[in-house]
N, C-alpha and C positions, 0 to 999 in steps of 0.2 A: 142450861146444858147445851154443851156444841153437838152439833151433829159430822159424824166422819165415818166416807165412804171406807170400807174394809174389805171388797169386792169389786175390786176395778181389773177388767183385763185391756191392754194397750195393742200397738200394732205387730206387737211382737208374740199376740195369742193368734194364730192363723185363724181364718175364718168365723172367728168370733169376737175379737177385740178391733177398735176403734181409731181410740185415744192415742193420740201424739202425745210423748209426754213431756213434753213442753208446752203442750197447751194446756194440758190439765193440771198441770203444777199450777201454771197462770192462773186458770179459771176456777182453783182452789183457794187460790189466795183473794182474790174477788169477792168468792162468797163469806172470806170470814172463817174459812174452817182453819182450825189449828194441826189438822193433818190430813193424810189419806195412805190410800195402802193399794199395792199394787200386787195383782194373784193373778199371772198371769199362767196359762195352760202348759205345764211343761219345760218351761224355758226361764232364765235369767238375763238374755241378753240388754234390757233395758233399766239395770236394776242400777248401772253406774252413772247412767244419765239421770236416771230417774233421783237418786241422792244429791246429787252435785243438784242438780237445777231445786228443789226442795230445799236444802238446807239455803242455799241463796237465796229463796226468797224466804225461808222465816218460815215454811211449813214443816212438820215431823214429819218423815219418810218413815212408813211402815212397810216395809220390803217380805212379800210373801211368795207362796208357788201354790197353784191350783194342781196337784199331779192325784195320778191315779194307782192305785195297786191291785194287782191280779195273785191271784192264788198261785201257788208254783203246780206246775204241770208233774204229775208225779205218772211214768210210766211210759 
């Protein structure tokens, strides 16, 4: 059974994410995983590089969003 991260945030998660994704595409493909998933805080802006460089190299793009929901303010 492979193993694949489903919890990755990139440079594009302010303050908390890492990942260039291009290097994680890379060092995806290194370890042998047949995918990875990207859940980044709020934001999509890395989801089109993040696909294009993924399917190039032969990994499955799992394209997600980590966002959050608040109660509506009533009053």
């Amino acid at each position: 059974m492979s193993f694949v991260h489903l919890h990755v945030h990139t440079e594009y998660s302010l303050l908390d994410g890492f990942s260039n994704v291009k290097k994680l595409v890379k060092r995806t493909q290194e370890m042998g995983m047949p995918a990875v998933a990207i859940t980044d805080h709020g934001t999509m802006f890395g989801v089109v590089d993040f696909y294009n460089a993924a399917t190039a190299a032969g990994v499955k793009p799992i394209i997600g969003l980590e966002a959050y929901l608040a109660p509506r303010r009533m009053g």
